[in-house]
N, C-alpha and C positions, 0 to 999 in steps of 0.2 A: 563666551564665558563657560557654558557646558563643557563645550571641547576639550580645553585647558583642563576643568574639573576632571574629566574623564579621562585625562590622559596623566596626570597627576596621580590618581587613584590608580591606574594600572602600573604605574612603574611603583607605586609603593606595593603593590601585590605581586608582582616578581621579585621587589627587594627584598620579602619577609618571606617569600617561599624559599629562594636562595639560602637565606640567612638559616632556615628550619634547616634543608637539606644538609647544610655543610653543620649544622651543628649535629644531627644526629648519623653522620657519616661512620661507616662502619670500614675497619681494613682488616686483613686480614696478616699473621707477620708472616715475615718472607725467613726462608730457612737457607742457613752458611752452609759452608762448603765444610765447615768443625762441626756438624751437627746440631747448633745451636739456632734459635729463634730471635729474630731481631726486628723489633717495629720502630717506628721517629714518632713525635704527638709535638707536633706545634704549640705553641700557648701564646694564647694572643687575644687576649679576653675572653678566653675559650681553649679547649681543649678540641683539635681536631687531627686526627680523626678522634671523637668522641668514645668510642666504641673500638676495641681489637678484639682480634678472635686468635687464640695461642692453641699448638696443640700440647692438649694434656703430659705430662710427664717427659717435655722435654725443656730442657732447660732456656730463659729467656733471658735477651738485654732488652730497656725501655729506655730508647734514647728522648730525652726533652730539648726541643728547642725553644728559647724564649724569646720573642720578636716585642713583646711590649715591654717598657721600661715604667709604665706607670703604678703599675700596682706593685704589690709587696709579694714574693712569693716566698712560701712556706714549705718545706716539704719532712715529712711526719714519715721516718722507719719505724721498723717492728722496735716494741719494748722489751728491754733484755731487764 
């Protein structure tokens, strides 16, 4: 009975360290062969990579891909 208890409780403590790591994942974008800066962000009840790191003053794409179909997504540009 312990056993099972303790083995249950370690795969739920890999689950949720996993689940941390990939949520606060950071990438960095990869730069074209035009000059520009280009990253993907998965959306999948989450954004990951959570975090990009762009360099300053040069110009960027943010590609989205969307893998879940359950929730509603919204996406909100600058106001003119």
């Amino acid at each position: 009975m312990w056993f099972i208890l303790a083995l249950v409780l370690a795969a739920l403590a890999v689950g949720v360290a996993s689940l941390a790591r990939t949520r606060t994942s950071t990438k960095r974008a990869r730069r074209l062969d035009d000059g520009t800066q280009e990253a993907r962000v998965v959306v999948d009840r989450g954004y990951v990579p959570s975090r990009i790191d762009l360099e300053a003053g040069v110009p960027a794409t943010l590609r989205f891909e969307r893998r879940s179909t359950s929730a509603v997504c919204v996406a909100r540009g600058p106001r003119r």
